[in-house]
Structures are given as structure tokens and as C-alpha cells.
C-alpha positions as CSV (number, residue, x, y, z in Angstrom):
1,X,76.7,79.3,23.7
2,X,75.3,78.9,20.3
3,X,78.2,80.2,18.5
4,X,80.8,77.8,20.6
5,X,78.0,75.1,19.0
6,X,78.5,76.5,15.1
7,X,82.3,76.6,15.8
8,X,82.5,73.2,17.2
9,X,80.5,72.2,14.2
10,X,82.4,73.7,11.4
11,X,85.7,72.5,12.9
12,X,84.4,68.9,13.2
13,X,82.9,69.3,9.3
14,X,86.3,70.7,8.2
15,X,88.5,68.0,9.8
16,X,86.3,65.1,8.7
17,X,86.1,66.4,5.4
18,X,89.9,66.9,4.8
19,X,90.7,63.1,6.7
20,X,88.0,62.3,3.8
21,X,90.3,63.2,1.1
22,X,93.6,62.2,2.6
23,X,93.0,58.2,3.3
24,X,93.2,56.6,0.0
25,X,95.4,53.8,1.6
26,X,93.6,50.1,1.5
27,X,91.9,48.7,5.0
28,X,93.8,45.4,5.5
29,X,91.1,42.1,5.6
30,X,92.2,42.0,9.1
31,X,90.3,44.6,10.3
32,X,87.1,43.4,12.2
33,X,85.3,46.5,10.0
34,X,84.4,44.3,7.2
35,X,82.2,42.4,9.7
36,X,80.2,45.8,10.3
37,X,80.4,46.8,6.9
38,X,78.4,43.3,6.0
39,X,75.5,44.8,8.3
40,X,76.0,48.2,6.6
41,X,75.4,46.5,3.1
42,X,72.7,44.4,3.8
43,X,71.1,47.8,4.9
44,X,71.3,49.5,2.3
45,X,74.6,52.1,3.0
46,X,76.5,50.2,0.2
47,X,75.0,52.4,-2.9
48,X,76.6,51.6,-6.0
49,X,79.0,49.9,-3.7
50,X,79.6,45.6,-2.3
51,X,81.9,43.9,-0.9
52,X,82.6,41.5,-3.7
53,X,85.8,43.3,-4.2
54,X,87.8,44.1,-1.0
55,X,90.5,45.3,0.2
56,X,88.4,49.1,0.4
57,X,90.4,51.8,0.8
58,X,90.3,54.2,4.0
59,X,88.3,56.7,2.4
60,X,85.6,54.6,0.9
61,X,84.6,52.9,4.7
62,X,84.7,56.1,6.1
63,X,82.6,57.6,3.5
64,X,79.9,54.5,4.2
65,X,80.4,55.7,7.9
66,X,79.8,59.2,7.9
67,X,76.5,58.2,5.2
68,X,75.2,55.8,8.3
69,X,76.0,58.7,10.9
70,X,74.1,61.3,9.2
71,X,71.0,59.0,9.1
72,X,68.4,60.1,11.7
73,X,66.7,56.6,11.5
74,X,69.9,55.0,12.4
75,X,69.4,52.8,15.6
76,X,70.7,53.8,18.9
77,X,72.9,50.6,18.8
78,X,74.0,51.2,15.3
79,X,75.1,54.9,16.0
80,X,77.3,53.4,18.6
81,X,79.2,51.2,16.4
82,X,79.4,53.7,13.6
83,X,80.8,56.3,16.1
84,X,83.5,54.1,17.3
85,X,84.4,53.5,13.5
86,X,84.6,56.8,12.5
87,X,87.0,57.4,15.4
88,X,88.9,54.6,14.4
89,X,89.2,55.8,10.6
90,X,90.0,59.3,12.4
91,X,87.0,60.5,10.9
92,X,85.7,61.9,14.5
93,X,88.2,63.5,16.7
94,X,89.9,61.4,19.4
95,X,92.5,61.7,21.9
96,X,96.0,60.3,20.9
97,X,98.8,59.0,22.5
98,X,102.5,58.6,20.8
99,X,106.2,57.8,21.2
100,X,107.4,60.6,19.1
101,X,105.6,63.9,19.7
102,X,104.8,66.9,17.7
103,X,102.8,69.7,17.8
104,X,99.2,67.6,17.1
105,X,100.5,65.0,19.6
106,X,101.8,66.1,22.9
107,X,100.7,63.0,25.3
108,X,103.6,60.7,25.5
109,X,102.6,56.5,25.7
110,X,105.3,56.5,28.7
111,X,103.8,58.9,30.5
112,X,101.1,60.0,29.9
113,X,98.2,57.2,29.1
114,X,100.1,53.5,28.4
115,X,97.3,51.6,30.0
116,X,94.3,54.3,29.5
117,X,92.0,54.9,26.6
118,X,93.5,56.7,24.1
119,X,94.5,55.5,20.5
120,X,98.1,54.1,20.8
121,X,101.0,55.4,18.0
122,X,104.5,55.5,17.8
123,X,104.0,58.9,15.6
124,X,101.0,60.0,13.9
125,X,100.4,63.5,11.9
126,X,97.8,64.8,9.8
127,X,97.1,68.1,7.5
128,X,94.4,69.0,5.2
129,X,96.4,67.0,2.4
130,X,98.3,64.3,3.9
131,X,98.5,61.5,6.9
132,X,101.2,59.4,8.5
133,X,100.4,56.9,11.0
134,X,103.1,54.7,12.4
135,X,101.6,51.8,14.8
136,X,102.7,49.1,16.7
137,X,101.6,45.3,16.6
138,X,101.8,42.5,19.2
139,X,100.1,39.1,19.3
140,X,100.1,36.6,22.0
141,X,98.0,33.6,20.9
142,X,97.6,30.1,21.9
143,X,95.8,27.1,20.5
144,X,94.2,24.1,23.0
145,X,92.7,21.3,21.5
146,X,91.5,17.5,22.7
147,X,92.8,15.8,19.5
148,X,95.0,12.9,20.6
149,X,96.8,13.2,17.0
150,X,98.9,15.9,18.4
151,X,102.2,15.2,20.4
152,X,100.6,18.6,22.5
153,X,97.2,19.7,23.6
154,X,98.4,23.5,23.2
155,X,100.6,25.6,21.0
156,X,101.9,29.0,22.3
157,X,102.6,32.1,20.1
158,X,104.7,35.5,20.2
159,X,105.0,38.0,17.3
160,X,104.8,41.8,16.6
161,X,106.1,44.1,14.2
162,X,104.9,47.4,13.0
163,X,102.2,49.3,10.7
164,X,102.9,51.8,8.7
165,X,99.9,53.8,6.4
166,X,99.0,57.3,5.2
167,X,98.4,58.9,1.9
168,X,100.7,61.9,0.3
169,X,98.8,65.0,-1.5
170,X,95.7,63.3,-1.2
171,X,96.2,61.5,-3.9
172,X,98.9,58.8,-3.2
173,X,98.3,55.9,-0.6
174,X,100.6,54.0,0.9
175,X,101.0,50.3,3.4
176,X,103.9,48.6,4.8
177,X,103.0,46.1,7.6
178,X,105.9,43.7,9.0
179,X,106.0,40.8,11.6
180,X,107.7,38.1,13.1
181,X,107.3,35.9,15.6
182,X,108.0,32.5,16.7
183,X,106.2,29.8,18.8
184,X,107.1,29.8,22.5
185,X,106.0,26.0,23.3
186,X,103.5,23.3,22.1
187,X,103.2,21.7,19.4
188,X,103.6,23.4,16.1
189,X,101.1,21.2,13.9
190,X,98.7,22.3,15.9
191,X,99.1,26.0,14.9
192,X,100.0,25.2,11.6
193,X,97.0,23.6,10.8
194,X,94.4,26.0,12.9
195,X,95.9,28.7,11.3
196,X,96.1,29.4,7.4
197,X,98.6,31.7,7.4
198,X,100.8,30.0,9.0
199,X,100.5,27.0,6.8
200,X,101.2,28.7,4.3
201,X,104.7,30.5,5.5
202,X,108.1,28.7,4.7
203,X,110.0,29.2,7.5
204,X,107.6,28.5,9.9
205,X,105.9,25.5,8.3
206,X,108.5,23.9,6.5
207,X,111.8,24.8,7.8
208,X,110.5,25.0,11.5
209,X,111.8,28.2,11.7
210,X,110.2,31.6,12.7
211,X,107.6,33.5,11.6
212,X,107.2,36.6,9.6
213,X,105.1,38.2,7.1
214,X,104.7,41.3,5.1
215,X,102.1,43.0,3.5
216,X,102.3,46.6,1.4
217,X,100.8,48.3,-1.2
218,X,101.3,52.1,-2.8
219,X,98.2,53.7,-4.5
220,X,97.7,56.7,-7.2
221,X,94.3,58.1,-7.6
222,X,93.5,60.7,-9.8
223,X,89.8,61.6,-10.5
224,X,88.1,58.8,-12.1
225,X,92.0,56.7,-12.6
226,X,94.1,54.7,-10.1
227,X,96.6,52.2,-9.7
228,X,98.0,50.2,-7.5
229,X,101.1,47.6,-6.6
230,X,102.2,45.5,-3.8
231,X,101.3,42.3,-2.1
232,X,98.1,41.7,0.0
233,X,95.4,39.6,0.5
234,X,92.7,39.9,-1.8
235,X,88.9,38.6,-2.0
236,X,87.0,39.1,-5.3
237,X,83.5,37.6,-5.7
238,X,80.3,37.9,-4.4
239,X,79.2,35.7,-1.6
240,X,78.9,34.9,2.6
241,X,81.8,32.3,3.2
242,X,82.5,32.1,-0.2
243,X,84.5,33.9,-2.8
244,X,85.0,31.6,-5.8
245,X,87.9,33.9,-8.0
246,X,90.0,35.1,-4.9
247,X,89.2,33.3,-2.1
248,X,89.0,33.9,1.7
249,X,91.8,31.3,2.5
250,X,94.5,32.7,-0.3
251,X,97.9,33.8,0.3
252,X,98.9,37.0,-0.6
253,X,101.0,37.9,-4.0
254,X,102.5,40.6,-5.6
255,X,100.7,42.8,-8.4
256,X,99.9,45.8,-10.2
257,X,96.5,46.9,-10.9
258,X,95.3,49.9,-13.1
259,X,91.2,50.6,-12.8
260,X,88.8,53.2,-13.9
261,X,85.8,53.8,-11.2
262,X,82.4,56.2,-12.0
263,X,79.7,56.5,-10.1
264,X,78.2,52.8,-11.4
265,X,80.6,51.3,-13.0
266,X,84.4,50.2,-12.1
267,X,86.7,48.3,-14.3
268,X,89.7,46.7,-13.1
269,X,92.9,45.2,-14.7
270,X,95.3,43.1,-12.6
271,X,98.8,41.5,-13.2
272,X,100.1,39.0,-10.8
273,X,103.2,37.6,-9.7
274,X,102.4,33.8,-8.6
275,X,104.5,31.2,-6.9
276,X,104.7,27.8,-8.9
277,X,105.5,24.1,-7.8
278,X,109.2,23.6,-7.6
279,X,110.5,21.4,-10.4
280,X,112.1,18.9,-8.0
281,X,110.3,18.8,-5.4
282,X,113.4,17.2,-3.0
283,X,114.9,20.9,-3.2
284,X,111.3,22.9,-2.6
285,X,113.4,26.1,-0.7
286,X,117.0,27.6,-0.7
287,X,119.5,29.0,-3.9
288,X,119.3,25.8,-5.5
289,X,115.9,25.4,-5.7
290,X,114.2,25.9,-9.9
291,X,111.1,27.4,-9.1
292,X,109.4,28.8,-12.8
293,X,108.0,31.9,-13.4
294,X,103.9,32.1,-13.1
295,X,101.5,34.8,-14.0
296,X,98.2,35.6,-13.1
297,X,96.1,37.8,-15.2
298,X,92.5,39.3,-15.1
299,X,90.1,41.7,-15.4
300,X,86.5,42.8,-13.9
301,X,84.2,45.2,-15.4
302,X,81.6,46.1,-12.6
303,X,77.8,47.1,-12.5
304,X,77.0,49.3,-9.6
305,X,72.7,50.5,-9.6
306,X,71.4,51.6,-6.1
307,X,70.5,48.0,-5.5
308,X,73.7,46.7,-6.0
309,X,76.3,45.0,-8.2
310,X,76.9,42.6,-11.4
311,X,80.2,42.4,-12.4
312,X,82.0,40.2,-15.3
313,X,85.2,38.8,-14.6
314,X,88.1,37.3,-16.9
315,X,91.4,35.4,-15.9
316,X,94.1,33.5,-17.2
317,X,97.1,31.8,-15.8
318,X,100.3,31.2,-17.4
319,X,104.0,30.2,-16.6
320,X,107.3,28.8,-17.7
321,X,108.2,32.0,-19.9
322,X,108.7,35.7,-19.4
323,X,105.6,38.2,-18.7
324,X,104.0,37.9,-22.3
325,X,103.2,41.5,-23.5
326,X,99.7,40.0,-24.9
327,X,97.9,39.8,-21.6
328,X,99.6,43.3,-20.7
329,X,97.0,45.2,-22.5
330,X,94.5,46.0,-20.3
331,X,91.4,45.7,-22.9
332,X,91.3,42.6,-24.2
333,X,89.7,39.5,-24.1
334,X,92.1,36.6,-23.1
335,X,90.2,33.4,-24.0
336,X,90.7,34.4,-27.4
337,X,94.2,35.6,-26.4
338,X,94.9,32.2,-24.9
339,X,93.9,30.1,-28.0
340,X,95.6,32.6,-30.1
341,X,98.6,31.8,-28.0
342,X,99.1,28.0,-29.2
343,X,96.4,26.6,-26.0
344,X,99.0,26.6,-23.1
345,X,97.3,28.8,-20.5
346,X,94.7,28.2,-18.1
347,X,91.7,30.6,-19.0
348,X,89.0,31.0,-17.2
349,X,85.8,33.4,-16.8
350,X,82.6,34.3,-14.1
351,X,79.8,36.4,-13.0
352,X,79.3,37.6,-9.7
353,X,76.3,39.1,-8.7
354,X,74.9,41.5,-5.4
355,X,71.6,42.2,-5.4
356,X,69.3,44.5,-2.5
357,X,65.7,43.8,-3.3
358,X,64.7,45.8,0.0
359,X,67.0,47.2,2.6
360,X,67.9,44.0,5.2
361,X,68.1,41.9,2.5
362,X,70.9,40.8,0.2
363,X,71.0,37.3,-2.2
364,X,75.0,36.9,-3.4
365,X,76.5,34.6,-5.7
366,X,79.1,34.3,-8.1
367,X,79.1,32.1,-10.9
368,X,83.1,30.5,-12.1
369,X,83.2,28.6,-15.8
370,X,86.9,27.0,-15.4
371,X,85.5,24.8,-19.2
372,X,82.4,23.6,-21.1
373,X,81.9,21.4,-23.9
374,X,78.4,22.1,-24.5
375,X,77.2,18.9,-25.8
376,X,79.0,17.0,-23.5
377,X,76.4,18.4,-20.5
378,X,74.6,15.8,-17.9
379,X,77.1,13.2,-19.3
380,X,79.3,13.9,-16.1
381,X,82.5,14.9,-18.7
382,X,85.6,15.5,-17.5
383,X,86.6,19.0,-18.3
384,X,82.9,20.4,-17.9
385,X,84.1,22.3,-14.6
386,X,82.4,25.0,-12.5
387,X,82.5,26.4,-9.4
388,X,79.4,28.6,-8.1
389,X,77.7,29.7,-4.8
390,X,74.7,31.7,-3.7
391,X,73.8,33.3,-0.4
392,X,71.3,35.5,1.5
393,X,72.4,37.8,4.4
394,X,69.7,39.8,6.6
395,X,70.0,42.1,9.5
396,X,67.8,42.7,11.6
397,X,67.3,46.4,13.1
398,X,68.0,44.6,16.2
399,X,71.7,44.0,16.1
400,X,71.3,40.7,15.0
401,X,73.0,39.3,11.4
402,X,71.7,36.1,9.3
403,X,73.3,34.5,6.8
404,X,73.0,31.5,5.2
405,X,75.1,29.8,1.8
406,X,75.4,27.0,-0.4
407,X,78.4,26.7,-2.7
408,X,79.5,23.5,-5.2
409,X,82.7,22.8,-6.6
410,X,82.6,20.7,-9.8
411,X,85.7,17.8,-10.4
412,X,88.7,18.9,-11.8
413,X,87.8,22.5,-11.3
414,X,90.8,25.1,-11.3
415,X,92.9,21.9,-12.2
416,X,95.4,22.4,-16.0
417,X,97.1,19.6,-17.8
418,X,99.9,21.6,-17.1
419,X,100.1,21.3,-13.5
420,X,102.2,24.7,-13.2
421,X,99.2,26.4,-14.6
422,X,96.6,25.1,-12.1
423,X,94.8,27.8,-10.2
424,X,97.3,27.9,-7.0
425,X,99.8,29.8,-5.4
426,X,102.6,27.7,-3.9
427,X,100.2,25.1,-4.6
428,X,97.5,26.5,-2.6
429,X,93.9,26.9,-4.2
430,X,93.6,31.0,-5.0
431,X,89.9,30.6,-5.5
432,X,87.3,28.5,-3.3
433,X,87.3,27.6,0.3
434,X,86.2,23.9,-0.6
435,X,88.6,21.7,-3.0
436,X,87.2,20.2,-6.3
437,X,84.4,17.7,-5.5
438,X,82.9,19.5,-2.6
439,X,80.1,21.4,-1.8
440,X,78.9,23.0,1.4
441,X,76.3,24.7,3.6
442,X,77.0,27.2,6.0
443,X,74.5,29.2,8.6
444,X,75.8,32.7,10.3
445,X,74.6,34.5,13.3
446,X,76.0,37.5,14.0
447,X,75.5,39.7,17.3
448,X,76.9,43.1,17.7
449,X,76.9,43.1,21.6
450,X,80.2,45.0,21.6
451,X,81.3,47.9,19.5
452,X,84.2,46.2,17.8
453,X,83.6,42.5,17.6
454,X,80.7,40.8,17.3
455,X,79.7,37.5,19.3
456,X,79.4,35.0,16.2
457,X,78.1,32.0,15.6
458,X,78.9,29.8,12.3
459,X,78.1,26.7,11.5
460,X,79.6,24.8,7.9
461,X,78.9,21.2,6.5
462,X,81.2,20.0,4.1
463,X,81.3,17.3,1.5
464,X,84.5,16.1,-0.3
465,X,85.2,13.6,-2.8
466,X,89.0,12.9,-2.6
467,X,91.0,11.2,-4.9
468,X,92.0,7.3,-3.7
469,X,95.8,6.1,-3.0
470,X,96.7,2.8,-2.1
471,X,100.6,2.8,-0.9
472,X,101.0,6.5,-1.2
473,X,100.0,5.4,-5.1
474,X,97.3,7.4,-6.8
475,X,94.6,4.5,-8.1
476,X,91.7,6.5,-8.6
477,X,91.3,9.6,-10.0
478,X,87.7,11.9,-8.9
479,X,88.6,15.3,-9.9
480,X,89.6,16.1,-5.9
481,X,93.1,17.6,-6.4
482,X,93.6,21.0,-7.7
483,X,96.9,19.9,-8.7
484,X,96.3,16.4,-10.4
485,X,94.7,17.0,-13.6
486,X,93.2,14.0,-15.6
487,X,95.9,11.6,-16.5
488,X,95.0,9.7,-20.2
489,X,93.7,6.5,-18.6
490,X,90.9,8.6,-16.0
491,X,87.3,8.1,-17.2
492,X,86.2,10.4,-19.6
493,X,82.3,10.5,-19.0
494,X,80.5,9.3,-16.1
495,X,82.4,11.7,-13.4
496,X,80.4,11.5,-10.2
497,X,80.3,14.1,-8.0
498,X,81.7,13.1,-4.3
499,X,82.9,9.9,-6.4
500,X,85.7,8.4,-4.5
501,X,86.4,8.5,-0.6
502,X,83.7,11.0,0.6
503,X,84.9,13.0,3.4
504,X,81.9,14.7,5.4
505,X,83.4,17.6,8.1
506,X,81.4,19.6,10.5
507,X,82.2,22.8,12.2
508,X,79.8,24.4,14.7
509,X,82.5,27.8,15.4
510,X,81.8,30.4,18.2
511,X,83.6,33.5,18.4
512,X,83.7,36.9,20.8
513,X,86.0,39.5,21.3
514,X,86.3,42.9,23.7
515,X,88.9,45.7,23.3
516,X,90.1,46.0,27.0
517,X,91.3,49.3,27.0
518,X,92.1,51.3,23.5
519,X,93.7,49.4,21.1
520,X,94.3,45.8,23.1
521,X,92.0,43.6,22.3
522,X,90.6,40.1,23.7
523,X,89.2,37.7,21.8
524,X,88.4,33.9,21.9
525,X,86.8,31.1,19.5
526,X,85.6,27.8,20.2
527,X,85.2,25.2,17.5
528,X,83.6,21.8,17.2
529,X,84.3,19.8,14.2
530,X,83.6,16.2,13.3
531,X,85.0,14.6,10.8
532,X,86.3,10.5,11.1
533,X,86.0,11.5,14.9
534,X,85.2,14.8,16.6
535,X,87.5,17.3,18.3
536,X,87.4,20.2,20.4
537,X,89.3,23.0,19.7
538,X,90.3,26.4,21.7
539,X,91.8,29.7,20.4
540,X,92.6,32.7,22.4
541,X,94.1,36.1,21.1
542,X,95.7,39.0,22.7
543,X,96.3,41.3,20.7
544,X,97.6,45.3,20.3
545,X,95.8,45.7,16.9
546,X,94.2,43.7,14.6
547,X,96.9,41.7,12.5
């Protein structure tokens, strides 16, 4: 009997230790992981580690896994959660199901276990060096709401697609994910604007068209080097809600990134591929639209003690011209770059900071310096623009998270004379989840009654200052447009912040989900918002996968 138990042992150590190695593909922000992982920092798991930089790869969460599951204090609740993780990272074994068999998969989805509790794939194979997961994705989701603005009280989705991840010699990651989909009846403003993503995608905001989206990345890691390129969602700064460089609501782009990571310290050097304002904006889409090049550069360097992270962070944006070889070199510093290059670009710097001062407890913030004139300070100047936020998170060894966060956007902030080098993609904000002239508080409650999703509870108050029109005719200018800059006859001093039509907006969110049986999930959020009147709002999501 107790050599069965040292066998079973070893062979559990062996595979976990070789799925270790082999899953340096990024964890997509759609993953309900990152929720967990937010516990998992705020208790201390997160060792020269944060989340002020994600997407993490495969390897990395399963490595914060495996770190909580060999903790003998871990809770009973805790264990639970982390065990259902590390199943679903296949860092514990766990009975699979496929369309295409082999000789590690044997149980057919047609007929063997299609509605039971096994992990779904249409092919899936793993060695001591290498993995290959091929999954399926489906979404049905609907939209209700009491808002009379709408010609329909409800908008009906359909899409699906496929997911396709592993990593090659343990040392090369890769990530394709594609969808489409469509709406099946209501009224599509209503998903358009519940729904970021969509608002954001051509076809099906603009040309009232379908839906469909892709995502993928490759990735080369060797020792302490990497690199990556492809198009995903990213998140980079320190913060609850917040995340003032790369913000929560952001589209996707395309980019390469070359890093060095240690121990404690990570640097990071990106070059991206924006999308810029059309030049006419009658012909926005199509062959003969004139859409110029834009460029996003930046780097992070990245202090990582015990207790957390400080990390410095540089960008600039530029357009209308080639990639310029200047902001190729990846150690450099581009404000002096930028004035050196005649004054076009946008340039901008931060500081983003995690800190631990016991285990439960984490203070966040990041700190964004768009541009100063020094002696111009308390005179409300124009172009003195900032963005910054700070937080604290606790958990509780209950499975209760708190959170709470304030975060202030200065006038004019991320805003460029040259309006193609505002800080936007397709004229979307890349940084901030408030515009210019705002601020907000937000309050979270987390609780981790199921394994997978917690039941949430999130509550934001938001103040914006927006810009006045009078006959579609812009009359005053407050700073509350990303992509109106100051025009020559704006005031110079004197900016108030929330000058100008102040717009107060009140969200009291709750959310819940349950995976029903392996790999289909249920989930369901409620929002109340008041803003010139108040609404009710429903969304429900079934989904195969998280997408």
C-alpha cells in the first residue's frame, strides 16, 4: 500500500513538473483566474510577482498555484479553489474528453461524456516538452434592460469559434483564438453599448454587420530572455478598477515585445501597431478609406522585493510616418528622443507601485505625468496633465475580498495638439477607465462561494466634466475629450476641474456565476446605474469557456 502511495506521488510530481515547463503561452484577461489570483496577491503568494502587468503566462499562475497548494495553512475553502485551478492549468491530473483521439485521450465527446464532467477538447496532447490544446467556444448571451431610450428591452446574442494554445520545446508559446457571431433579435444599441467589445468592432458597430474577433500571440523564452508578438488585450499599472497606462476597457493591438526577467527585476520594451482617426471621417471603413500609420512605444523597468513591486514606465506615441528606427532601440530614453525628434510625438511617463505591508493587505497606485510646467502648478494650466489612482485590497481568511479605489483624471490628459497622436486606439482612450475631467470611487466585495466565479459586488461613483456644444458646435472647451486638444482661443490658466457640464453616474453591479457541468458555465449580472435618470439593467451568459 505504501509503495502504490510513493508511486502515485512521484508520477503526480513528474507530470506537474514537466506541464510546469511546457505552458509558456499567455492566460487570456478573460479567464475568471485573475479574480482568484487578486486573493492570491493580497495574501502574499505573489513574491516578487503583481498583477500590474497581465496578461501572465500559463506557467507563471500555475506556479502561484502549486506555491498555495503546498501551503499547510492554506484554508479548507482556499485548497478547494486552488485545486480546481490547478486542474484547469492541467497542473493536477483530470479526466479528458476529445473529438480527435489519441493514445492520452481515448473518451470520445460523442460518446462517451458530452454532458458529464470531464474537460471538453476537440484534441489535446501533452509530453514532457510540449502541449497542444485545441478547444471549442460558444456564447449565448442576452441583454434586458428598463431604459425607454431603446427601440427594445432585450438584445439576443450567438457566437463561437475556437481556441487554440500550447507551447513547443518548452520554450516557445503559442495563441490563436477566433469568433464570430451575430445578434439573433433585439436591439443592437443595447449590446453595443453594455458591451465594450462590441463597441469597439467595425462590423458589428458600425456597419451592422456580424461579429468577430481574434486574439493571438507567439512567445520565445530562453533563460532570463523573451519575446513576444501578436494582438491581445493588455493591462499595465497597478490598481483595483484602474489601470492608468493600459487600461481595463482597451482594445486589443498588434505588437512585439522583447523583456529581460530575474528574480526581482523585469524590464520590458514594447512596439505597437495603433489604429488612427481616418482623415475624412465621411469614408471611416472600406479600400478608400486614408487611415495614417500610428505607433505606440514604451518601456517598463520593474522592482520586484518580497513585498511587492515599483516599476517605472515610459511611452511615446507617434504617427503620420514610417516606424522611426529611434524608438526601436530598446534602451533609451524617449522624452529626450521625442524633443530630439523636432516636438511631434506625444511622450509621456509614470510610476506604478504594489506594496504588501502584511499578508491580506495590499495599497496600489500608479502615478501618469502626460506634462508639467513646473511653475505653472495650482494655477489650473492647461497642459499640467495627470492621471493617478490608489487602492487597498484585503482578504479575509474567510473567503471574502475588499477593495476599495479612488482615481482622478486631470483636463486635457492623454489629449496632443496633433489629434492623431492622442493616446487612443481607433479613437478609443488606451489608458484610464474615466475620460479627462473625471474622477471616481469604487468599493468591491468579493465572495468565493463557488470554485470558479465569485458572487461580486461593486459599486463606482463617477464625476465627469464634459466639454459644452450648442448645435452640435463645440463652445466650451474643459479638457473632457481625449481627442479635442486645446484650440488657441481655450483659457490658458484657471482650468477647473469638473468645469463644464458635470455628469455624475452611479453603478451599484452584482454579479454570480456556476459552471454547470465541466466547462459550461452560467453566469448573470445585475446593474443599477443613475445617471440624468436611473435604469435597470440585466445580463445573462451561457457560455462553453470563458471568452
Amino acid at each position: 500500500m505504501l509503495k502504490r502511495i510513493i508511486i502515485s506521488v512521484l508520477l503526480v510530481f513528474s507530470l506537474t513538473s514537466s506541464l510546469l515547463d511546457a505552458q509558456v503561452e499567455h492566460v487570456p484577461l478573460t479567464s475568471p483566474v485573475y479574480d482568484y489570483l487578486l486573493r492570491a496577491e493580497n495574501k502574499g503568494y505573489l513574491e516578487h510577482k503583481s498583477l500590474s502587468s497581465l496578461p501572465l503566462q500559463r506557467k507563471e499562475i500555475t506556479a502561484i498555484l502549486n506555491q498555495m497548494y503546498n501551503d499547510s495553512n492554506l484554508s479548507i475553502r482556499d485548497k478547494e479553489i486552488v485545486i480546481f485551478y490547478l486542474k484547469e492549468f492541467n497542473a493536477l491530473p483530470e479526466k479528458n474528453t476529445v473529438v480527435f483521439e489519441n493514445d492520452q485521450n481515448t473518451d470520445n465527446i460523442f460518446f462517451d461524456d458530452l454532458l458529464g464532467n470531464k474537460d471538453k477538447y476537440i484534441y489535446k496532447y501533452t509530453d514532457s516538452t510540449s502541449n497542444v490544446e485545441l478547444k471549442p467556444l460558444l456564447k449565448a448571451e442576452s441583454f434586458f434592460t428598463n431604459n425607454p431610450n431603446y427601440d427594445e428591452s432585450k438584445s439576443v446574442l450567438l457566437h463561437g469559434g475556437i481556441r487554440l494554445m500550447g507551447t513547443l520545446s518548452n520554450s516557445f508559446g503559442y495563441y490563436l483564438q477566433a469568433t464570430n457571431g451575430s445578434i439573433i433579435s433585439g436591439d443592437r444599441r443595447l449590446a453595443i453599448d453594455r458591451e465594450q467589445s462590441y463597441s469597439n468592432n467595425v462590423k458589428f458597430a458600425f456597419l451592422e454587420s456580424d461579429l468577430d474577433f481574434t486574439q493571438s500571440h507567439i512567445r520565445y523564452d530562453n533563460d532570463w530572455f523573451y519575446a513576444t508578438l501578436g494582438r491581445e488585450v493588455r493591462n499595465l499599472g497597478a490598481g483595483l478598477f484602474q489601470k492608468v497606462f493600459i487600461s481595463n476597457s482597451s482594445q486589443p493591438f498588434d505588437a512585439i515585445s522583447l523583456g529581460a526577467k530575474f528574480s526581482s527585476f523585469e524590464y520590458r520594451f514594447t512596439h505597437g501597431s495603433l489604429l488612427s482617426s481616418p482623415q475624412d471621417t465621411n469614408i471611416s471603413q472600406g479600400f478608400n478609406s486614408v487611415i495614417p500609420d500610428k505607433f505606440l512605444v514604451m518601456h517598463r523597468f520593474a522592482f520586484r522585493p518580497s513585498c511587492g513591486e515599483i516599476a517605472l514606465w515610459e511611452s511615446v506615441i507617434y504617427s503620420n510616418r514610417s516606424i522611426d528606427f529611434a524608438y526601436l532601440n530598446p534602451i533609451s530614453f524617449f522624452k529626450s528622443l521625442e524633443h530630439a525628434l523636432r516636438d511631434r510625438d506625444n511622450s509621456m511617463m509614470g510610476i506604478d507601485a504594489t506594496i504588501r505591508p502584511f499578508n491580506n493587505l495590499q495599497l496600489k497606485g500608479s502615478f501618469l505625468l502626460d506634462d508639467i510646467i513646473i511653475s505653472e502648478i495650482g494655477n489650473g494650466y492647461w497642459s499640467n496633465k495627470t492621471a493617478w489612482n490608489i487602492a487597498a485590497t484585503y482578504s479575509l481568511d474567510l473567503p471574502f475580498d475588499l477593495g476599495m479605489e479612488y482615481s482622478r483624471v486631470e483636463p486635457y490628459t492623454y489629449s496632443h495638439f496633433n489629434g492623431l497622436n492622442s493616446y487612443t486606439n481607433d479613437r478609443g482612450l488606451l489608458g484610464s477607465i474615466i475620460k479627462p475631467n473625471s474622477d471616481y470611487l469604487g468599493f468591491m466585495i468579493n465572495y468565493w462561494i463557488s470554485n470558479k466565479y465569485p458572487i461580486s459586488f461593486r459599486f463606482i461613483s463617477t464625476r465627469h466634466g464634459e466639454n459644452v456644444f450648442e448645435n452640435d458646435e463645440l463652445v466650451e472647451n474643459v479638457g473632457g475629450d481625449v481627442n479635442q486638444s486645446r484650440r488657441p482661443d481655450d483659457k490658458l490658466v484657471g482650468i477647473e476641474f469638473l468645469d463644464g457640464n458635470l455628469i455624475k453616474t452611479s453603478i451599484f453591479e452584482l454579479s454570480a456565476g456556476i459552471e454547470l457541468i465541466r466547462n459550461l458555465n452560467l453566469k448573470a449580472m445585475y446593474s443599477y446605474e443613475t445617471k440624468v435618470e436611473s435604469n435597470h439593467y440585466f445580463r445573462v451568459i451561457l457560455t462553453l469557456e470563458d471568452f
